[in-house]
N, C-alpha and C positions, 0 to 999 in steps of 0.2 A: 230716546228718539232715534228714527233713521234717516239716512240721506240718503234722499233718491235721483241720480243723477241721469243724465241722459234722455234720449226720445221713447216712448211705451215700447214695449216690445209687441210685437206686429205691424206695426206701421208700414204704410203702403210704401212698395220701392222705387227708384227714383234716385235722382243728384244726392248725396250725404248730405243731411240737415247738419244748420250749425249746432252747435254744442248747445245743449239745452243747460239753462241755468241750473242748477243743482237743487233744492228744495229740501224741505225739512215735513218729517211726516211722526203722526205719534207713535208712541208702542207703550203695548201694556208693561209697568213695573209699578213694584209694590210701593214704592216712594211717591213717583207721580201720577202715577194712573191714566198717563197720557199725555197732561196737563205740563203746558211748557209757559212760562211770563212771555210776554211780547219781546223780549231779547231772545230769548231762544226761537221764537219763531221766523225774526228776523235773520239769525246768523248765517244760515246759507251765503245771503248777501255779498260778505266780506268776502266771502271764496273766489271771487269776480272783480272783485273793487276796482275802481280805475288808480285809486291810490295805490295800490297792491306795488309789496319792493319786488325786484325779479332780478337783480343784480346787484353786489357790490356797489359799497358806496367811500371814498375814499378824501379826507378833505389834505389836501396838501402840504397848506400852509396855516396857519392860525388866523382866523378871520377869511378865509378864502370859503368858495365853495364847494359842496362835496360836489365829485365827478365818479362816472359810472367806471368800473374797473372787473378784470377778474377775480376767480376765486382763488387763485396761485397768487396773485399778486397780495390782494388782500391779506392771506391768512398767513401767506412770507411775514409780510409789514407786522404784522400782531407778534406774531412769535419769535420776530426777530427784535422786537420795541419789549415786549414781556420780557428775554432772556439779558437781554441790557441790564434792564433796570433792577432786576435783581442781582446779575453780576455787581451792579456799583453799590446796591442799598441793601442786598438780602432778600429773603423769598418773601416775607410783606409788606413791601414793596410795591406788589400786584395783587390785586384784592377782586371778587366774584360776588355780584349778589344777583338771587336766584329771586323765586317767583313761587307762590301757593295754584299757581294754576300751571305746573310744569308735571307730565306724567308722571309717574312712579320711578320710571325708569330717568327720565331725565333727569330730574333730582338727584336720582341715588348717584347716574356720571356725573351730574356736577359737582357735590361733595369731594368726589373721587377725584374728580380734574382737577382741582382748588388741592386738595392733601397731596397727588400723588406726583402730578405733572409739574402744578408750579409750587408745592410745598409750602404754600400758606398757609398759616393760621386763619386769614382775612376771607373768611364769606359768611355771609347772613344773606337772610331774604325778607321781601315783602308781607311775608306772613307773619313773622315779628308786629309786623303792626297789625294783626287780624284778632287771632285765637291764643297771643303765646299769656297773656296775665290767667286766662281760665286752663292753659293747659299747665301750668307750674299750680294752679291752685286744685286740680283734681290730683297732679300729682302727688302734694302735701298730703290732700284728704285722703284719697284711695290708693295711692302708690302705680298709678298708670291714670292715662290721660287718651280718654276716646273721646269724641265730641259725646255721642249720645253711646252709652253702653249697655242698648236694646236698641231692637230696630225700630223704626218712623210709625208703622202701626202699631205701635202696644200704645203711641195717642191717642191711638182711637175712642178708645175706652175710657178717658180718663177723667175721671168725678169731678176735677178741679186741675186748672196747669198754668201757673203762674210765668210770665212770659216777661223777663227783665231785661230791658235796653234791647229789642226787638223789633224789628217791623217786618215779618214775613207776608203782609199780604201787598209791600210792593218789592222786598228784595229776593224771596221764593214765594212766588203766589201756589205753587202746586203745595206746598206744606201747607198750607190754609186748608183744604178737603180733610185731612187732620185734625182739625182742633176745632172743637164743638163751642161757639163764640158765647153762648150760653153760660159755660164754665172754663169762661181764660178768664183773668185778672192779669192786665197788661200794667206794667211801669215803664211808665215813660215821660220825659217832660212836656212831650207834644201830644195833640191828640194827633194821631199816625191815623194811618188807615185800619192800621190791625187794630188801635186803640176802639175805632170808631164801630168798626164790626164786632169788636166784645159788643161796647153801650147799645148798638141795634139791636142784639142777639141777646138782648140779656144779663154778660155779662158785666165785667166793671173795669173801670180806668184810673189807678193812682196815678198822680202827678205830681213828682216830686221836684223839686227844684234841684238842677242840676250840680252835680257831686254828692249827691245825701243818698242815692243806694245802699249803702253801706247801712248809714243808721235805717233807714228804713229798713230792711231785714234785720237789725236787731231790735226794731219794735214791732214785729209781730213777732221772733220767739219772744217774746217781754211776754208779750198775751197770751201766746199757746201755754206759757210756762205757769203761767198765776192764775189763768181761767180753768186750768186743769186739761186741756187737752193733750199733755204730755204723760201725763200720769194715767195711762192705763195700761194692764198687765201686757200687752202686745209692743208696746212701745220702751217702757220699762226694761225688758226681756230685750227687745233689738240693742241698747245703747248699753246694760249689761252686757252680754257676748259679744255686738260685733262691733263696738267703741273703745275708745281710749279719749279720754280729755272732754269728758262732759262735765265736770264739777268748775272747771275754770272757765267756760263758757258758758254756764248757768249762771256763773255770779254779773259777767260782765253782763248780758245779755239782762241781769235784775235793773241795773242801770236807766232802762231805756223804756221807762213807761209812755203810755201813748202820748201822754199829752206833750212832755219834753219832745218823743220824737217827732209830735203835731207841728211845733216850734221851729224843730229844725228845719225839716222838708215842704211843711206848708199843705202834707195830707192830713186831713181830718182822721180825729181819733175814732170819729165811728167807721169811718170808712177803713181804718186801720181793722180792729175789729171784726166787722165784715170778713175781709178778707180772711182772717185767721182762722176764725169759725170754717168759714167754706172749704179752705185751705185743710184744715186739721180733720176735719167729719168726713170727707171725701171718701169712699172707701178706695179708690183708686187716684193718685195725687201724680204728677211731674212740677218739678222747678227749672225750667229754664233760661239760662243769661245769654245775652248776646253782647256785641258792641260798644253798646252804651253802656252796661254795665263795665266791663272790662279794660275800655280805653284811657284811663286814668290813669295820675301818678300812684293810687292805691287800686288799681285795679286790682292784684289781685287778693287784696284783704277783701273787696268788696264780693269775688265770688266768693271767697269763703268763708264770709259773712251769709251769704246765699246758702252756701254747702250744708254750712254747722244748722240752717234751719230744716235743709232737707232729714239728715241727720238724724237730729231730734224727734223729727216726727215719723224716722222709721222707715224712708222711700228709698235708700240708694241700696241697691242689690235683694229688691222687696219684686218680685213676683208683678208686671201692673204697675210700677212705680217708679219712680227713678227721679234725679240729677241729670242735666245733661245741658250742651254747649251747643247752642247751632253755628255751625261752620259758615266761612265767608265767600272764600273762594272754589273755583271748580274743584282743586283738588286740594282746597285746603289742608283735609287729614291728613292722607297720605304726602303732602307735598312737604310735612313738619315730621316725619318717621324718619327718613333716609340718607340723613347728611347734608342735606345743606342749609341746616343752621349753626351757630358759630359754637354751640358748644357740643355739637352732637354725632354720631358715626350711625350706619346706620344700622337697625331695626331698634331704634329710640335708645340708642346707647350712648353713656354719657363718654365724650370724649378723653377724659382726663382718669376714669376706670382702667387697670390696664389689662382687668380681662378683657375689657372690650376693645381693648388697642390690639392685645393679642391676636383673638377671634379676628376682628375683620383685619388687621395687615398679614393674619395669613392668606386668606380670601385673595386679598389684593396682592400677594406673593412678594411682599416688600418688608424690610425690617420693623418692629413695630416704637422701636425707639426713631424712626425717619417720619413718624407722621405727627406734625405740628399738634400745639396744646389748641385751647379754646381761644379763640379770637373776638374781635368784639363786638357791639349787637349792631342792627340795622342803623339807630341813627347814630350811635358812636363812630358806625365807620363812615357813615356819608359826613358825618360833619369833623372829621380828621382828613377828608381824602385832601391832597396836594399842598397838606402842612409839611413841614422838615419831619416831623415825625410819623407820616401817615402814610397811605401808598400815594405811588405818584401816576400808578394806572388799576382802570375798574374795567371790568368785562360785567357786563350787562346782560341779563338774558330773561326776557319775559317780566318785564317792570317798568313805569316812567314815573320813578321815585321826582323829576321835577315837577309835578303834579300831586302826585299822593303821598309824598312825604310829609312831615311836619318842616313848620318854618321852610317852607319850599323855596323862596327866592335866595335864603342862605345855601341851599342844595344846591340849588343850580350854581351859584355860584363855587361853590366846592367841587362840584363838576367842571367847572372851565378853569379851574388853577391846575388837572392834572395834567401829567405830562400825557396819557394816553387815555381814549375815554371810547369804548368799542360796545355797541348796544347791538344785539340778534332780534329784529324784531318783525313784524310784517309791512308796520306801516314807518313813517319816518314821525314817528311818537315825537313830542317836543322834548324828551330825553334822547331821541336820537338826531333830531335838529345841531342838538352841542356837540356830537360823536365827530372824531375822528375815524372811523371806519363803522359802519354800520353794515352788517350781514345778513340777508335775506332769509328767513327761515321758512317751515310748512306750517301751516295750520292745522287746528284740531282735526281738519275731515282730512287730512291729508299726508298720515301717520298715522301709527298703530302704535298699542300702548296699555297701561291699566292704570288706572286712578280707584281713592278709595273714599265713599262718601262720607257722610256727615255720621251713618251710622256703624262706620270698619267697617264695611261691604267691598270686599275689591272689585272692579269691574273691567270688562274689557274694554277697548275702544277699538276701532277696527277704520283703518284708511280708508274711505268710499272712493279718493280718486285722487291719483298722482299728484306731484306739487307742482307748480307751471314750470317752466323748461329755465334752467340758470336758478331756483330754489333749492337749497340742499335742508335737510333734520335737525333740529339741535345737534343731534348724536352723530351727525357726521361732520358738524363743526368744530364740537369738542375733538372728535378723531382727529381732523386732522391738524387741532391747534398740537396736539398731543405730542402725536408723531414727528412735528415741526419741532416739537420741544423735548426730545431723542428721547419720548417714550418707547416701545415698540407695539403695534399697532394692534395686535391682539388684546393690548389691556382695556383697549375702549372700542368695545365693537359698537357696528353702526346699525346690528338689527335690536328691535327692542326687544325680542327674543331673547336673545344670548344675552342680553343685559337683565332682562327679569331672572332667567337662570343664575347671574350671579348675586344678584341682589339678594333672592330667596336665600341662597348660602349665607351670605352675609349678614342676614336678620335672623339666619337661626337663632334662636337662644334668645333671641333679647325680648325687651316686652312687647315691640308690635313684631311676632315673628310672621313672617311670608314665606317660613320652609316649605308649607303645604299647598300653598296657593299657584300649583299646577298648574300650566295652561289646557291641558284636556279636560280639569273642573272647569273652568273660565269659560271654553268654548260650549262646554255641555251646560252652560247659562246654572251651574249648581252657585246658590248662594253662599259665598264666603265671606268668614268673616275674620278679621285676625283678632286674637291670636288664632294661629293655624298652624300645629307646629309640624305636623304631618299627615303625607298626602292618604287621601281616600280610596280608596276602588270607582269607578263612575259606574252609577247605574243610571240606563237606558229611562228616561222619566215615564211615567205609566200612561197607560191609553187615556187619549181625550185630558191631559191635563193641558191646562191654560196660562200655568203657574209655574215657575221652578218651584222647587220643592227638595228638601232634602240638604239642610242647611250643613253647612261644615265649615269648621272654626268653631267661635263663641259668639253665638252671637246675642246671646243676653251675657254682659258680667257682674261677675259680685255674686249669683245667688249663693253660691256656698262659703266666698270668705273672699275679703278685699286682698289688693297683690302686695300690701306688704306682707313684710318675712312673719310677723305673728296674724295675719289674716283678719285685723283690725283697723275699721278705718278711723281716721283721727279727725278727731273736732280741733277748732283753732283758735284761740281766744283773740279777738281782733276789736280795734279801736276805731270811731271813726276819727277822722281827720280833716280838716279843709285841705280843698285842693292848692296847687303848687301856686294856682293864682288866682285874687277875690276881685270882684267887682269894687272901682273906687270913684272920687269923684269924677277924674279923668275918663274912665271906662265902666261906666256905672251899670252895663249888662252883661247878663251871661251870652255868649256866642256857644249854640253847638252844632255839628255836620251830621253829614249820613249821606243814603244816597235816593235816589228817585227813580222812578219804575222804569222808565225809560235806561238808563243810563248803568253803567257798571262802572265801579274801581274809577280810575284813572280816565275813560271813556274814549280811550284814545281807537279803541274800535267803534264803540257803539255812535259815536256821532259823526261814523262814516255812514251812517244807516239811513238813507233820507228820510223814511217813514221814524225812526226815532228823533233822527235832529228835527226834525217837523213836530214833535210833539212836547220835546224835553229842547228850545234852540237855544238856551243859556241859561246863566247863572240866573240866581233870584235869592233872597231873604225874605221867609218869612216871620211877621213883626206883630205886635197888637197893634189896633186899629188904634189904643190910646199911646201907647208910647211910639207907632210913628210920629201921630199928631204932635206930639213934645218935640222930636225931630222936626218938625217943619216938613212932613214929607205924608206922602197920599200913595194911595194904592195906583201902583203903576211906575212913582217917579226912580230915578236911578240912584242909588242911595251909597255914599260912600260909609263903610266897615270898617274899622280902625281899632286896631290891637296895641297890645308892646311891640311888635313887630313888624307890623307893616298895616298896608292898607287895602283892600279891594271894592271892587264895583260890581251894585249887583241892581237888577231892578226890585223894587217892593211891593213885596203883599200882602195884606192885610189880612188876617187871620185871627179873627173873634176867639179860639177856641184857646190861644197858645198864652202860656205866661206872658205878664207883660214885663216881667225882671228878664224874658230869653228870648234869644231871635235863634235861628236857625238856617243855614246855607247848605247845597249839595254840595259835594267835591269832586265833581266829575269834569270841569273846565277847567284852564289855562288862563292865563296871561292876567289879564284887569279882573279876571273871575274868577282867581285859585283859592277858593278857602281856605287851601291851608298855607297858603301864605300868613294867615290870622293865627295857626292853632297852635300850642306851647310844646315845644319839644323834653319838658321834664320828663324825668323817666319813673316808673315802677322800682324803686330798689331789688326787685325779684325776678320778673318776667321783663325788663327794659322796655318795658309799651311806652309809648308818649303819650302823654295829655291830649288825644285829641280832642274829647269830647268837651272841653271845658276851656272857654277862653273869656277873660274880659275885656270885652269890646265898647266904644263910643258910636254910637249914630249919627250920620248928617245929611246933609241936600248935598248931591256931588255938582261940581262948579262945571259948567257947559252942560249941564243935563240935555239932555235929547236924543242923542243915537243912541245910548247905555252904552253895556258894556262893550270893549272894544278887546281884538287879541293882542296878545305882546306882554310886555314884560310888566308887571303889577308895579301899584304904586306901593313904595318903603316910606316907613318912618327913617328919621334917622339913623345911620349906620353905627356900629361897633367899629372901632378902627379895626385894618385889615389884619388878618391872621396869615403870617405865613408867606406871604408873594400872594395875598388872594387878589383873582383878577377875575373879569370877565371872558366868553372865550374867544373874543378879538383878541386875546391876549394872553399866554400861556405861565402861568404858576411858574415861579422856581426850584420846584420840590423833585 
């Protein structure tokens, strides 16, 4: 898309018109083909908001309120509070979490800030809880981790594309022109919208009971394997040459015939069948996981439970075929490449390698024994922060983990126990409500930058128009925390320029490299794709084209040989399991989130939007029309949710279509409305994802029914005694 800002040119002369609102207009690209969801077309909007921060925010005292301040006073205060408290505690002490929706370049200085400036181990980001169970499990299978490794039209074509824990026709509606609804086979426990445009279109809807993905992908290889769809010379031939570890995932996968796995999921064995058939005869196939799949304490057994079935039937690095992960956030891809997750350096180098300590602390011209090991994951550090052994200050940037985190009222409260709690954000997010200093940043249209999509495509981004007066860049906050903290000021330059220049060095050699990823390709709109280890020539595109053209990088992987070291990719014998928590008498449903068309993440933009908060203005659960009725509750009433953890309030709605063992809530509200206040913070042993999708929940008539839901702070089950000095942030942690 473009932003088109200002009054038309030609316009009759006269008095200067006021500043025209900004506006959002289409452009052709291969992904969307114009096609933006009703949030993109909104986003303009926010460029304007009257909530919009334009200053410094500083709160004094603990429980006082924050007052407007400069940007010398501010950024004194931060890096004179940061250099304390690692003088007394050590360098993790002070802890950074980052964001899937931060440019390319942002990411990679925030990593750099976190290692170099304040020599933490302690930063993770909110993408941990997006894409990381599917990206550890491509990396197992193929030895490198792209969301989709081919670009968004090679769907075009595709004979059959199983679409698991997904809902792209309300969370990317432009990938819906994509997918011929004819031939998706959606999994899902709801029927979604995507679910619903298969069933119109022809295709079909599994409904499994939530946490049983896993088995259900091992009862269709069950079928592919014993009806003979595996056994032919073309397939045969692919798991020869380009496999390792098919004989141990044949036996397990014998286990799981239809009717056992009918048992477990609650999908019918012919509908199993079905799909396998469709699934295997396709001559052109895709498997893709999202969310639901992934979000799990076995997430990521479950993708690659998915993987081993793509696998077998011969589609990942097949010509027309593939495995592939739809991405969450703006720059989800790129935003998990570059260093600011807790184990990683950037161009997806593992931290604790010390070639890759070498390579990038020479880059960064620092010794490579000075840069901290791996630190810990997203919810390990929010739910350590302002214990005796955790940091006792968070720099924030681009997240309102009090919203989108798991077990969120524990979050926030781990938030008000530290000694210093600093969010960069636009609006005053109810993560920046807790802040001690909250920092005004620029918006998307208001910076320049490259993000890289769901398919490795890097892209440019281009400022349409300055940030309002008293806004400064991420990149020139970071500068100047930096410089405050006797870096010198060259290491953190503030154009994104000079920062992708260093980045590219940086990622040389690794697996997502961006050595080649030029800005004169970028500008000349050549598709890139990484890897890209070196740059191109740019040719001039040819007359009358309409299209870039003239792809550079890879942007199909696999056709010749997966990226491990013997050029085979590995199957993975995996088990299902129950999830980390079962439905019991006390909480005898399944609870699970997502999000709704209206709304993004955390929503703390989008329900600045009147035209969205008008369409999406609060929370809701939807219920079967028979197990509200058990509840005592009717389509409309306000219904209190209640977990092992706490409780919230949502209004109800009835929904014929949905399990009646599962209800379902957005997570884009606050206070009395936070889902995930409900949702279990277990983790993945592997990728450290939390359980969000899986919670066992009680239904009831909430007590005062009438307004609904209301803001502020949700209602708690009973508490765990405090950990640590925890306090609320009237009142400030001892740590």
């Amino acid at each position: 898309m473009t932003l088109t800002p200002g009054p038309a040119p030609g316009a009759a002369p006269g008095p200067p018109p006021a500043p025209a609102r900004p506006s959002v207009a289409p452009r052709a690209f291969p992904t969307n083909r114009g096609g933006l969801c009703q949030k993109g077309w909104t986003s303009a909007q926010l460029l304007d908001s009257p909530d919009r921060l334009t200053n410094p925010l500083i709160r004094d005292a603990a429980g006082g309120p924050l007052r407007e301040a400069g940007w010398d006073e501010a950024l004194d205060l931060v890096a004179r509070r940061f250099a304390a408290l690692r003088e007394r505690r050590g360098a993790d002490a002070v802890a950074v979490f980052g964001s899937g929706g931060l440019t390319n370049e942002k990411a990679y200085a925030l990593g750099k800030f976190a290692r170099v400036a304040l020599g933490t181990s302690q930063i993770d980001y909110n993408g941990r809880f997006c894409m990381s169970s599917a990206a550890a499990a491509g990396n197992r299978a193929f030895g490198l981790d792209r969301g989709l490794p081919f670009p968004v039209t090679d769907l075009d074509d595709s004979g059959a594309l199983v679409l698991v824990g997904a809902n792209p026709a309300e969370t990317m509606p432009p990938l819906m022109g994509h997918l011929d609804p004819a031939r998706l086979i959606v999994v899902d426990p709801r029927r979604t919208a995507t679910a619903q445009a298969a069933l119109d279109g022809g295709g079909s809807h599994l409904q499994p009971a939530p946490g049983t993905d896993l088995a259900l992908a091992l009862g269709l290889l069950h079928i592919a394997l014993v009806e003979g769809h595996l056994d032919t010379p073309r397939r045969r031939a692919y798991r020869r040459e380009r496999t390792t570890g098919w004989e141990a995932v044949r036996r397990s996968a014998a286990r799981w015939w239809p009717e056992r796995t009918e048992r477990l999921t609650g999908v019918a064995a012919a509908d199993l069948r079905r799909a396998a058939a469709a699934l295997a005869r396709a001559p052109r196939a895709h498997i893709l996981t999202g969310r639901g799949a992934e979000q799990h304490s076995k997430g990521v057994d479950t993708v690659s439970a998915w993987i081993d079935l793509a696998l077998a039937l011969g589609l990942p690095g097949t010509p027309g075929s593939g495995y592939g992960c739809l991405t969450g956030q703006g720059n989800g891809q790129g935003g998990r490449e570059h260093g600011q997750k807790a184990d990683q350096l950037p161009g997806y180098r593992h931290i604790e390698d010390p070639a890759a300590r070498a390579h990038v602390a020479g880059v960064w011209g620092v010794p490579a024994a000075s840069l901290p090991g791996a630190g810990c994951s997203a919810w390990e550090l929010l739910d350590a922060l302002g214990t005796p052994e955790g940091p006792g200050a968070l720099l924030v940037m681009g997240s309102n983990p009090v919203v989108s985190a798991p077990r969120a009222r524990r979050v926030a409260d781990r938030l008000g126990a530290l000694d210093l709690l600093v969010v960069a954000d636009f609006f005053r997010s109810e993560t920046a409500e807790l802040a001690d200093v909250v920092l005004p940043v620029a918006m998307w249209a208001e910076e320049s930058g490259t993000m890289t999509n769901l398919e490795g495509r890097v892209l440019r981004r281009r400022a349409a128009q300055p940030p309002p007066p008293g806004v400064r860049t991420d990149l020139e906050v970071l500068h100047g925390l930096a410089v405050r903290l006797g870096r010198a000021g060259h290491e953190f330059p503030t154009e994104p320029a000079a920062v992708l220049d260093e980045l590219r060095r940086a990622s040389a050699g690794g697996t997502a490299d961006y050595a080649g990823a030029a800005p004169e390709l970028l500008d000349a709109g050549r598709p890139v794709y990484w890897p890209v280890p070196v740059p191109v020539p740019v040719a001039p595109p040819s007359a009358g084209a309409t299209e870039p053209t003239g792809a550079v990088g890879t942007p199909r992987l696999f056709l010749d040989r997966f990226a491990h070291p013997d050029g085979r990719a590995r199957f993975l014998p995996v088990e299902h399991r129950d999830a980390a928590e079962l439905p019991d008498a006390a909480h005898p449903l399944y609870a699970t989130t997502g999000r709704q068309s209206q709304h993004y993440q955390s929503g703390a933009q989008t329900r600045r939007v009147p035209e969205l908060a008008a369409a999406g203005p609060g929370p809701y659960v939807e219920v079967h029309p028979d197990t509200a009725r058990r509840a005592g509750l009717a389509d409309g009433d306000t219904a209190r949710i209640v977990s092992r953890r706490g409780a919230v309030l949502a209004r109800t709605r009835c929904v014929a279509s949905l399990r009646p063992d599962t209800v379902f809530l957005p997570f884009h509200f606050p206070g009395d409305g936070a889902a995930n206040v409900l949702t279990n913070p277990a983790l993945d042993p592997v990728s450290r994802m939390p359980e969000f999708k899986l919670s066992a929940v009680r239904l009831e008539p909430a007590h005062g029914d009438g307004d609904g839901p209301r803001p502020g702070r949700a209602y708690e089950e009973p508490a765990a005694p405090p950990v640590g000095g925890e306090t609320a942030r009237t009142g400030k942690g001892t740590a």
